[in-house]
N, CA, C and O atoms as a DFTB+ gen file, in Angstrom:
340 C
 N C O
     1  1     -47.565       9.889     -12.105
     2  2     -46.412      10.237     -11.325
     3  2     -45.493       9.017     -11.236
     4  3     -45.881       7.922     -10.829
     5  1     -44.138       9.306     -11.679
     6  2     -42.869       8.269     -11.097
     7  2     -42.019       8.811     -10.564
     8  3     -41.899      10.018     -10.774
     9  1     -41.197       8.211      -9.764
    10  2     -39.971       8.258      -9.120
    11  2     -38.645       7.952      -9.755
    12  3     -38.280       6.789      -9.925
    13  1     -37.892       9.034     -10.120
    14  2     -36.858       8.743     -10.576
    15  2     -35.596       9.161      -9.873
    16  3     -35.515       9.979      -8.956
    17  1     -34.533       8.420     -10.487
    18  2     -32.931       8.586      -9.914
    19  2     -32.342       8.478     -10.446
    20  3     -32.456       7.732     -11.418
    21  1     -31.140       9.259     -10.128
    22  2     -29.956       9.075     -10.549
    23  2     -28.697       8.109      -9.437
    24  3     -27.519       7.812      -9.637
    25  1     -29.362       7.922      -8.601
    26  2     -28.363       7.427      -7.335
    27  2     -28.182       8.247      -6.267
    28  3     -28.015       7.889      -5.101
    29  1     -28.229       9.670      -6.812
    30  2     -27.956      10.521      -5.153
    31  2     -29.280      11.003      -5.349
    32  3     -29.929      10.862      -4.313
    33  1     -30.042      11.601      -6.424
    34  2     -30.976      12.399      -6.086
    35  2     -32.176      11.479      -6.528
    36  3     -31.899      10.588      -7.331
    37  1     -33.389      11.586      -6.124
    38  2     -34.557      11.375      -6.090
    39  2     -35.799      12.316      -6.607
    40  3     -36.231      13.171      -5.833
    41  1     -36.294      12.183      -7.731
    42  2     -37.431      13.137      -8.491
    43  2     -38.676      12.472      -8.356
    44  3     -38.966      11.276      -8.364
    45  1     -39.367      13.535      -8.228
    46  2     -40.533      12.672      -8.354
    47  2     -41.267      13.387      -9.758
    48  3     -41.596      14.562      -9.594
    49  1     -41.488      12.920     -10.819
    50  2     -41.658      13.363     -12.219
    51  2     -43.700      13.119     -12.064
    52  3     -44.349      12.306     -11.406
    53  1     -44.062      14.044     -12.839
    54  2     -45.273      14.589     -12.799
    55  2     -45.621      14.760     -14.522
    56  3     -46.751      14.546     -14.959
    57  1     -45.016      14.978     -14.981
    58  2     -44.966      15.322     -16.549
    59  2     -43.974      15.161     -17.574
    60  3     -42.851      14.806     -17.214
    61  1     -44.167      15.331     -18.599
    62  2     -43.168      15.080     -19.597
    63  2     -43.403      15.917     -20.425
    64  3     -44.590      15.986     -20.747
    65  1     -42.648      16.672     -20.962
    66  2     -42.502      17.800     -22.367
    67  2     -41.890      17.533     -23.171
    68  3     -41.269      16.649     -22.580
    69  1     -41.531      17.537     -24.011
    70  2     -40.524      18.247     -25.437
    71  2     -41.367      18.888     -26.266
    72  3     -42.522      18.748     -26.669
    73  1     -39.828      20.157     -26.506
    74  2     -39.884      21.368     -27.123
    75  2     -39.663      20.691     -28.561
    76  3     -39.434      19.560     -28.990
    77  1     -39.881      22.171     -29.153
    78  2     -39.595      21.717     -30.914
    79  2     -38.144      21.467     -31.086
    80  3     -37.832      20.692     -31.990
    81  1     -36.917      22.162     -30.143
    82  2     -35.604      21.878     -30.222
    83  2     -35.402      20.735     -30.121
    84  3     -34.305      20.429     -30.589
    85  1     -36.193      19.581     -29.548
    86  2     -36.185      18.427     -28.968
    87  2     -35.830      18.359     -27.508
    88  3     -35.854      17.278     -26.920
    89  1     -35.511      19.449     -26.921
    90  2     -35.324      19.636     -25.477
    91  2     -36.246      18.652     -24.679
    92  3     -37.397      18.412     -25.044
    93  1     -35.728      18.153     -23.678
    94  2     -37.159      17.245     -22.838
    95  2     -37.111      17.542     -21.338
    96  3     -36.126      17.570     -20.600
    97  1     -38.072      17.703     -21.128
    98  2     -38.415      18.839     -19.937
    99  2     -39.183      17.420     -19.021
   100  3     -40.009      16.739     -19.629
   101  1     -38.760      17.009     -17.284
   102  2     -39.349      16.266     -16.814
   103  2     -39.858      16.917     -15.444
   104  3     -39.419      16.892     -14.294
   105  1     -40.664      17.346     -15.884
   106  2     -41.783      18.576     -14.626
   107  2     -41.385      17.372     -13.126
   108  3     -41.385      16.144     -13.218
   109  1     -41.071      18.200     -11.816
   110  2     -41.768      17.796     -10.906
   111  2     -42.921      17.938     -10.030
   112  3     -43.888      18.615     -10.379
   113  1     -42.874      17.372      -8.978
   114  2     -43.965      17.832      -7.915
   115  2     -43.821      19.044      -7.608
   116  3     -44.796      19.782      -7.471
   117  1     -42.272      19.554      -7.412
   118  2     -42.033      20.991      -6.815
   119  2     -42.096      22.268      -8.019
   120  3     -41.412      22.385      -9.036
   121  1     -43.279      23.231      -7.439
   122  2     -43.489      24.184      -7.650
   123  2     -43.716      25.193      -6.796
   124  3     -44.078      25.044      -5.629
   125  1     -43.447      26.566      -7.521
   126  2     -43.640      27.660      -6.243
   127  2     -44.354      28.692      -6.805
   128  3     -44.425      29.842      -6.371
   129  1     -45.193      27.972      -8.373
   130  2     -46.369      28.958      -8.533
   131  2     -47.405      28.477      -9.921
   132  3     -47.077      27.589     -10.708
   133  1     -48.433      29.109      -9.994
   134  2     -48.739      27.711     -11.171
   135  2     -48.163      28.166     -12.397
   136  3     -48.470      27.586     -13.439
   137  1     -47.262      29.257     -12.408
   138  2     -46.190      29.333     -13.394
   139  2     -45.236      28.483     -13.608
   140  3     -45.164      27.844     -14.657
   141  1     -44.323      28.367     -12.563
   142  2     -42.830      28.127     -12.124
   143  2     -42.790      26.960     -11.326
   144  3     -43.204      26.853     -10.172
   145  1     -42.116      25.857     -12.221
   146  2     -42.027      24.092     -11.595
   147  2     -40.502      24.062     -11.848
   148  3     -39.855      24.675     -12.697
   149  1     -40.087      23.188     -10.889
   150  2     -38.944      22.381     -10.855
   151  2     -38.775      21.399     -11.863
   152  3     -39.369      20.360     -11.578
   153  1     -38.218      21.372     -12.857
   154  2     -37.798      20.552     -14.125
   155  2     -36.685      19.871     -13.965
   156  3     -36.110      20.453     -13.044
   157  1     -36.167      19.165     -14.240
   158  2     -35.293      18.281     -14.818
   159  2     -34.859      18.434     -16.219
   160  3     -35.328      17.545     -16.930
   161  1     -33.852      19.571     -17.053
   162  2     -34.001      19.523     -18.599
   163  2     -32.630      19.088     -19.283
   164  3     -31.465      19.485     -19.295
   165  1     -33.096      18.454     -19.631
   166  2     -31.796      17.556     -21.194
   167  2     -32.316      18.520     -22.277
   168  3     -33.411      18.582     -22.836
   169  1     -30.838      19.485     -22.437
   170  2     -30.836      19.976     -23.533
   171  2     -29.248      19.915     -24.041
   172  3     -28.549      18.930     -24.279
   173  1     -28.975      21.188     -24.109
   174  2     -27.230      21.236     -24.418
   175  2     -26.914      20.568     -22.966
   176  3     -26.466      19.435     -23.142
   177  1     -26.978      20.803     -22.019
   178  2     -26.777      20.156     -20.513
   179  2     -28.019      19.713     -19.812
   180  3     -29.146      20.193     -19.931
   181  1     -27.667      18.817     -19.136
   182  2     -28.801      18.717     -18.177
   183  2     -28.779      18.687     -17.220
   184  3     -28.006      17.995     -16.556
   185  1     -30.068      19.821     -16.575
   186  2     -29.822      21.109     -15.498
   187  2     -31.310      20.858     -14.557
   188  3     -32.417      20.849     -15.094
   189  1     -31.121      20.687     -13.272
   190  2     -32.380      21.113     -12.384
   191  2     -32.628      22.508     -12.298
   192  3     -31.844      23.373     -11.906
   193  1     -33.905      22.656     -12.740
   194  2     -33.697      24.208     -11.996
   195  2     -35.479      24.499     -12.445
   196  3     -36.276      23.712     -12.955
   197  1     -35.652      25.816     -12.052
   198  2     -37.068      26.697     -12.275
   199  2     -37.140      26.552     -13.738
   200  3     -36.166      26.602     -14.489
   201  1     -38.592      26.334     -14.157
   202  2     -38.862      26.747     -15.623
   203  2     -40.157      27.628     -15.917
   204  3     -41.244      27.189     -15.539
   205  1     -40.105      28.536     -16.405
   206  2     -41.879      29.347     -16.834
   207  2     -42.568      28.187     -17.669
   208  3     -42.040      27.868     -18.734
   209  1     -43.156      27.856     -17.453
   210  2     -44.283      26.908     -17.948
   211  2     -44.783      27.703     -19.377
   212  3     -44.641      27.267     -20.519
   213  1     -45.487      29.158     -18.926
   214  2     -45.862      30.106     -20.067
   215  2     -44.492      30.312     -21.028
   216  3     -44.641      30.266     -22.249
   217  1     -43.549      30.474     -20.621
   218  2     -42.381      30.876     -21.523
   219  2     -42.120      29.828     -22.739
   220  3     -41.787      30.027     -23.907
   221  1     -42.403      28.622     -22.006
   222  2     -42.113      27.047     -23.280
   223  2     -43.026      27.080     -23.917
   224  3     -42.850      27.087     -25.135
   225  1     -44.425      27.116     -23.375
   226  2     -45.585      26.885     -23.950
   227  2     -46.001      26.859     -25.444
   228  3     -46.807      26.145     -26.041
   229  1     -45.077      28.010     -25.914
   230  2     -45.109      28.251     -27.925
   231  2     -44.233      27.348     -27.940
   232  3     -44.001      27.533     -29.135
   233  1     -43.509      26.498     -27.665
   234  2     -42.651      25.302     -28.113
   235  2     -42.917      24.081     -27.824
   236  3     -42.198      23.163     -28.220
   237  1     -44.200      23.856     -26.949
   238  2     -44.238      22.268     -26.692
   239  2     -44.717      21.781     -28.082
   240  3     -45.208      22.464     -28.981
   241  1     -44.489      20.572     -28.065
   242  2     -44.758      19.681     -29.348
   243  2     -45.140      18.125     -28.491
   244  3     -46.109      17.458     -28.854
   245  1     -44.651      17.884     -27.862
   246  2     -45.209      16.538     -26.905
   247  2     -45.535      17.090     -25.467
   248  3     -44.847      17.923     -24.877
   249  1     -46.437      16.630     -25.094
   250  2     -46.642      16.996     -23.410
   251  2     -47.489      16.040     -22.804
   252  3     -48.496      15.884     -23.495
   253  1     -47.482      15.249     -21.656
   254  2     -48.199      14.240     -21.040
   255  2     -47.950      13.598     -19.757
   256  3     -46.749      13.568     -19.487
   257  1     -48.585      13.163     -19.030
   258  2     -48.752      12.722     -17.707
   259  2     -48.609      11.425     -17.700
   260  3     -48.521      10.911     -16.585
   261  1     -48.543      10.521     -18.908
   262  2     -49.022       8.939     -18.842
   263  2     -47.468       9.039     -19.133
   264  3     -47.107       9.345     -20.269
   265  1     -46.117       8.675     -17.681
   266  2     -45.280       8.548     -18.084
   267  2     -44.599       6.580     -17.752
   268  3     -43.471       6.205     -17.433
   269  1     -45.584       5.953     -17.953
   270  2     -45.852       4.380     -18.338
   271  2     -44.690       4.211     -19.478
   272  3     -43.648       3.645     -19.146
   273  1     -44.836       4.652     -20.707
   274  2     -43.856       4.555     -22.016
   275  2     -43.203       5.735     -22.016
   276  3     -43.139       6.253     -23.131
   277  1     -42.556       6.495     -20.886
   278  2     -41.714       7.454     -21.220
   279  2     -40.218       6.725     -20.870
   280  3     -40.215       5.778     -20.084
   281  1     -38.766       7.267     -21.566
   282  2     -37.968       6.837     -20.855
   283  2     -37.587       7.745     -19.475
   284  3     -38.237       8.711     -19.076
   285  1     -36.653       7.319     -18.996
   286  2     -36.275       8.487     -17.458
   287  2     -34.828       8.634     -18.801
   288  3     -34.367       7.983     -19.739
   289  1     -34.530      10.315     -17.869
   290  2     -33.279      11.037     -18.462
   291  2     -32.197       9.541     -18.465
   292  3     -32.038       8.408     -18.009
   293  1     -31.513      10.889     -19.615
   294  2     -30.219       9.595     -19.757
   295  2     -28.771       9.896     -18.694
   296  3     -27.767      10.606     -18.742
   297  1     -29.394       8.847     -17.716
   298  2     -28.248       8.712     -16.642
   299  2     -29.246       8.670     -15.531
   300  3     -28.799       8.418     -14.413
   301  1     -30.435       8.863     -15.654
   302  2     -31.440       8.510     -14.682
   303  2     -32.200       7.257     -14.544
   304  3     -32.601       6.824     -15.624
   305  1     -32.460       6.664     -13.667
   306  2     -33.895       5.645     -13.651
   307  2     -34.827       5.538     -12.721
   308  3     -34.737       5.927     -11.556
   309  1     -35.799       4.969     -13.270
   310  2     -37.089       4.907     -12.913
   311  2     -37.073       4.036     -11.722
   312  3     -36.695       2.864     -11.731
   313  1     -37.550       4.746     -10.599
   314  2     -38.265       3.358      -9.366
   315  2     -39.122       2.718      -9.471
   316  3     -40.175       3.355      -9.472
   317  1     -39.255       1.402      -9.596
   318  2     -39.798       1.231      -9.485
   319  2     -41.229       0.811      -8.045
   320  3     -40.860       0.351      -6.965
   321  1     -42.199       0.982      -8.232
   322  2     -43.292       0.947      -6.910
   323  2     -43.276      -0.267      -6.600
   324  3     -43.431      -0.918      -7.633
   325  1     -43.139      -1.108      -5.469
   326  2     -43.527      -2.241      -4.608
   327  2     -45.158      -2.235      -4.689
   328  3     -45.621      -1.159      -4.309
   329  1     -46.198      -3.257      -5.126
   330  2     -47.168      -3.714      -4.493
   331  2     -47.709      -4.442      -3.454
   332  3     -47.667      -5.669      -3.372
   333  1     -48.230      -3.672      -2.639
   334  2     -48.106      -3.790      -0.916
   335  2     -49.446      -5.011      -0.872
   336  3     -49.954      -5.615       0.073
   337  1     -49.742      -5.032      -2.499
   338  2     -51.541      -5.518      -1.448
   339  2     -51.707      -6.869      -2.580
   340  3     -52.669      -7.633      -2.493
C-alpha cells in the first residue's frame, strides 16, 4: 500500500494493473464489493471511478501489490511515509 497525490486529492493505492491496451489501473482501498473497487485509470483520460475487477480480468497483462518500483499516475505523487521509530 502507498499514498498518493495529486495536491487536492489523496489515494491510497493497493494495486497496480495494466490491461493489454496499456491502460493502468491504480486499485484503491475503497471498495463496495469484492467485485467493484475504486480505481484511478490512465487511459484515453484519466478518470476516478468504479471498475468490475471480473470485467478487466481477460485483459490484465501486469498486476501486483509490490508498488516499491511502480511509478504514481502522471500528474500524481507518491507520499512518502515518515519513520516514527
Amino acid at each position: 500500500m502507498r499514498k498518493m497525490t495529486d495536491g487536492n486529492t489523496v489515494l491510497i493505492v493497493v494495486e497496480h494493473i495494466i490491461l493489454k491496451n496499456f491502460w493502468e489501473y491504480y486499485v484503491t482501498s475503497d471498495q463496495f464489493s469484492e467485485d467493484i473497487r475504486v480505481c484511478l485509470v490512465m487511459g484515453a483520460e484519466t478518470e476516478l471511478g468504479d471498475v468490475s475487477m471480473e470485467e478487466i480480468k481477460p485483459y490484465v497483462v501486469s498486476k501486483t501489490k509490490d508498488l516499491n518500483e511502480i511509478a504514481p499516475a502522471s500528474g500524481w505523487n507518491w507520499i512518502e511515509e515518515k519513520n516514527n521509530g
